[in-house]
C-alpha positions in Angstrom: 129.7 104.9 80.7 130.9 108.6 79.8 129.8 111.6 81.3 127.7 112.6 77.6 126.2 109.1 78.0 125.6 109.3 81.7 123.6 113.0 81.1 121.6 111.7 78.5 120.4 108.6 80.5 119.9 110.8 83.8 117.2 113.3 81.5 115.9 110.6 80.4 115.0 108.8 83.4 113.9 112.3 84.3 111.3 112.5 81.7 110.1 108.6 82.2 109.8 109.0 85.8 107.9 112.6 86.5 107.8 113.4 90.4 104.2 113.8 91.3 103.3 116.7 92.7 102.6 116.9 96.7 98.9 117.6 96.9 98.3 120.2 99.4 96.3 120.3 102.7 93.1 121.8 100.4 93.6 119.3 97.9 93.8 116.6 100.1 90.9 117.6 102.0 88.8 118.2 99.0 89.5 114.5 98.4 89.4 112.7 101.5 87.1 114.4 103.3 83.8 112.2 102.4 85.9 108.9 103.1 86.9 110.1 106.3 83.7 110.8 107.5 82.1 107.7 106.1 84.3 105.4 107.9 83.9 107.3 110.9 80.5 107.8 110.8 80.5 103.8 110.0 82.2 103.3 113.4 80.3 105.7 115.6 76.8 106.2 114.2 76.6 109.4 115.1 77.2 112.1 112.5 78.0 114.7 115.3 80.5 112.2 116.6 81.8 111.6 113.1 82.4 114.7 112.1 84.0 115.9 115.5 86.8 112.7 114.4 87.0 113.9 110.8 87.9 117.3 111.9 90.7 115.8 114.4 91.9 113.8 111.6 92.3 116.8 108.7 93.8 118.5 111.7 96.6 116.0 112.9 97.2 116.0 108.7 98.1 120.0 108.5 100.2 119.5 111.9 102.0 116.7 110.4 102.1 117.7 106.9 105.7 117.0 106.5 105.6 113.5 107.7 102.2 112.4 106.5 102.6 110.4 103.4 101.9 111.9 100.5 99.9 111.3 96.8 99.0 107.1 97.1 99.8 106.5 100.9 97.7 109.3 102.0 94.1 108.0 102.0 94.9 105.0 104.0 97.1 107.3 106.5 94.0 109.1 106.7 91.7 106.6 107.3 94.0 104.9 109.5 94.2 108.2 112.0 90.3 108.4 111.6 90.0 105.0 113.0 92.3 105.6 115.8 90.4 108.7 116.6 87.0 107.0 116.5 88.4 104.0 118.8 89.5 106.6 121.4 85.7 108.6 121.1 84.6 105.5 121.8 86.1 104.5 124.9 85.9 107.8 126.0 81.9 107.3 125.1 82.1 104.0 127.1 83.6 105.5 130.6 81.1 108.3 130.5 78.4 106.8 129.5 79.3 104.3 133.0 79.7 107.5 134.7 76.3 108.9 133.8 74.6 105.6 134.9 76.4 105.2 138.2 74.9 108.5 138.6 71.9 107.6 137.6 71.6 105.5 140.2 72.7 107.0 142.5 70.4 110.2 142.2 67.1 107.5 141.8 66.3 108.7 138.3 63.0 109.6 137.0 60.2 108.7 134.5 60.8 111.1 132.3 63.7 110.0 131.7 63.0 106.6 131.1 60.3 107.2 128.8 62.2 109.5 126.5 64.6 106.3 126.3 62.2 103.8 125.3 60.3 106.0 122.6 62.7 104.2 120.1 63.4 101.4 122.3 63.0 98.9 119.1 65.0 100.6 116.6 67.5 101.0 119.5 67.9 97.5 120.3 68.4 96.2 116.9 71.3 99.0 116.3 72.9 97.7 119.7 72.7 94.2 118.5 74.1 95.0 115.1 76.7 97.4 117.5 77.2 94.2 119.9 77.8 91.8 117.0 80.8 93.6 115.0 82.1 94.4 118.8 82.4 90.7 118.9 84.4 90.0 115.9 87.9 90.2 116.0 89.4 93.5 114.9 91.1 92.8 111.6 87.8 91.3 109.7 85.5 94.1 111.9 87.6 97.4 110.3 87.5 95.0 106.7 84.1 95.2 106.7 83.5 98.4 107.5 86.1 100.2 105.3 84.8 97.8 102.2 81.2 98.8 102.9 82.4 102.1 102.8 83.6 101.6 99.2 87.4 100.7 99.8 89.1 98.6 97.7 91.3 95.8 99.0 94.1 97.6 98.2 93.3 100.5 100.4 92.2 98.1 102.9 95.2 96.4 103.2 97.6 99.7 103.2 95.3 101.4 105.9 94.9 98.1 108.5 98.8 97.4 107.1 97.9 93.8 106.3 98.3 91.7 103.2 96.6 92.8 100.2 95.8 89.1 99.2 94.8 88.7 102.8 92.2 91.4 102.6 89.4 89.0 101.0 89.6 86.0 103.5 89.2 88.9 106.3 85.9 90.0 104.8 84.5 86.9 103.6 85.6 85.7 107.2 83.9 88.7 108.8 80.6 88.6 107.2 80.1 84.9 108.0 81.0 85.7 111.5 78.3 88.7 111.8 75.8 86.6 110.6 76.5 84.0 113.1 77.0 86.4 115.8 73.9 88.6 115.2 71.9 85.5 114.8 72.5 84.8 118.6 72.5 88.6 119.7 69.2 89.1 117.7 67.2 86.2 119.0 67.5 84.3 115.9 68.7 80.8 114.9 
């Protein structure tokens, strides 16, 4: 092909193919930012908690602007750190929360206590049997069904667990019949 030629395809592909500008850390919050908290706040259920994570999330993003992905990659990046950062939370939940009850009863406890505890005690133990029955599903259907009920599509699923976009369906439809069968035992029923 001659150099004329070679020019003229070049600008063209130049004006077919537009580079999308980098959205900036502002940007990106202003877009992300509900998502991220959703499907934290999905995971925790405890809007403190939740926004703590979202915070850490938008935080590892401006430290790692340069490597984070940018324009279509970045809301499942997000979500994907959000997760991690709610997983850790909640282990970190689950050791203290042993610690505080080994101490508990150690120290004897007293009724106060207790009967602060129980003043929701029925609302409390559905929430933990919901809690206990997505514990028990297996992680790849469990973060489908919480990032679709927090709107997702499957294509955003798929890029933020990293799994098959055709997959993504079978995991949720998998997942809900597995809840239902779960809670059913957890919640006294069937």
């Amino acid at each position: 092909m001659s150099k004329p030629a070679m020019a003229l395809a070049n600008s063209m592909l130049e004006q077919v193919e537009p580079e999308t500008p980098a959205l900036g850390f502002d940007e990106a919050f202003m877009l992300h930012h509900r998502a991220v908290y959703h499907t934290a706040y999905a995971l925790l259920r405890d809007r403190g908690l939740a926004e703590d994570v979202t915070q850490e999330t938008f935080l590892r993003l401006y430290r790692h602007q340069e490597s984070a992905p940018q324009t279509e990659g970045l809301r499942p990046w997000l979500l994907r750190v959000a997760i991690n950062v709610a997983h850790n939370t909640i282990r970190a939940r689950t050791r203290a929360g042993a610690r505080e009850a080994e101490f508990f009863k150690q120290t004897g406890g007293t009724d106060a206590t207790t009967t602060a505890i129980d003043a929701d005690y029925e609302r409390q133990t559905e929430i933990e049997a919901a809690r206990a029955a997505l514990e028990k599903i297996d992680e790849p259907m469990r973060s489908c069904l919480l990032l679709k009920q927090q709107g997702l599509s499957y294509r955003e699923i798929a890029q933020t667990l990293q799994v098959n976009e055709s997959y993504v369906g079978s995991l949720i439809a998998r997942g809900r019949k597995e809840f239902v069968r779960v809670y059913g035992k957890i919640g006294g029923r069937q």
